[in-house]
C-alpha positions as CSV (number, residue, x, y, z in Angstrom):
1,X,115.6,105.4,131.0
2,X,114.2,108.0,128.1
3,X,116.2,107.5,124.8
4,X,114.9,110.2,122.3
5,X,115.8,110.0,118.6
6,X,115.9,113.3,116.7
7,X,114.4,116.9,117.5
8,X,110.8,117.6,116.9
9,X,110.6,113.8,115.1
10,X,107.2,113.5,116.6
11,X,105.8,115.3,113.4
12,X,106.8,112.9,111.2
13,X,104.2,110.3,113.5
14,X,106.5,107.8,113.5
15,X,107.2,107.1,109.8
16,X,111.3,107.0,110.1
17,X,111.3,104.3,113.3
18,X,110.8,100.5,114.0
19,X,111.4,99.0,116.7
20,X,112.2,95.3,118.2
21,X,110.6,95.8,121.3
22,X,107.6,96.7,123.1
23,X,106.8,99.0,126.4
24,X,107.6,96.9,129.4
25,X,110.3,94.6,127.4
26,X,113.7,94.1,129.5
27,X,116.5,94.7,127.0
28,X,119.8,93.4,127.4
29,X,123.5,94.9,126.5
30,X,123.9,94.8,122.5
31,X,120.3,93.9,121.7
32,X,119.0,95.8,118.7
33,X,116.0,97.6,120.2
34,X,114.5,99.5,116.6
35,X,116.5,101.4,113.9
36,X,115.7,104.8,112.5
37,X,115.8,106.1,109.1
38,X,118.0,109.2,109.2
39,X,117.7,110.4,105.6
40,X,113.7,110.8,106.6
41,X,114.7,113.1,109.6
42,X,117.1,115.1,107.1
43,X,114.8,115.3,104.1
44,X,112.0,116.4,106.9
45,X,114.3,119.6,108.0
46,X,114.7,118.2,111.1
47,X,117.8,117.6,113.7
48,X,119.3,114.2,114.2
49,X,120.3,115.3,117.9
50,X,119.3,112.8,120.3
51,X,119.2,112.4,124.1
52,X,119.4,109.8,126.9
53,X,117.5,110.9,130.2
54,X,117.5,108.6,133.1
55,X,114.2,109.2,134.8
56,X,114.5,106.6,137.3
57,X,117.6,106.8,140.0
58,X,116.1,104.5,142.3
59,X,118.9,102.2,141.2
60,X,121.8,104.4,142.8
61,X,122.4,108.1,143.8
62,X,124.8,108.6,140.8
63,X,125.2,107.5,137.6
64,X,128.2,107.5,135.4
65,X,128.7,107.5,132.2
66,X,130.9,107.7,129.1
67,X,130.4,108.0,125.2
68,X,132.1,107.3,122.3
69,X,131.6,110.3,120.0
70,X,133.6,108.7,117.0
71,X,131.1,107.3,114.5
72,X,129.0,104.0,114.6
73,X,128.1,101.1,112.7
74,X,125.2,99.3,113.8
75,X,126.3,97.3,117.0
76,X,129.1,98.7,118.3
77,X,129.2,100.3,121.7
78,X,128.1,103.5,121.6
79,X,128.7,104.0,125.7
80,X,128.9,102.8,129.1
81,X,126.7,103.7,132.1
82,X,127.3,102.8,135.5
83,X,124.7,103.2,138.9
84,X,126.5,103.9,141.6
């Protein structure tokens, strides 16, 4: 799985993200895994649209998957998503 933070955030090389874990961690449900600062991404001109892309379906055919769209504090469930 791809989780992508902000358009075009690349140019700001990294300044508004920290993260808890490293390439290769397993993460489990409701573990923190970095925070981002989103006033950096705004005051940089830049979109706070951000995407999920699973790159890996060995683990089932399908996936499903549902989001909560009303607004977050940090951790609270943001979605569920289901292999089939």
């Amino acid at each position: 799985m791809f989780f992508h933070l902000g358009l075009d955030t690349v140019s700001l090389e990294g300044e508004p993200f920290s993260y808890n874990i490293a390439e290769g961690d397993v993460v489990t449900g409701g573990q923190e895994i970095g925070r981002v600062d989103w006033k950096k991404v705004e005051d940089a001109g830049l979109k706070k649209t951000s995407m999920l892309v699973f790159t890996n379906m060995t683990m089932g055919k399908q996936v499903s998957f549902s989001i909560n769209q009303a607004i977050k504090s940090a951790g609270e469930l943001v979605g569920h998503a289901e292999f089939i």
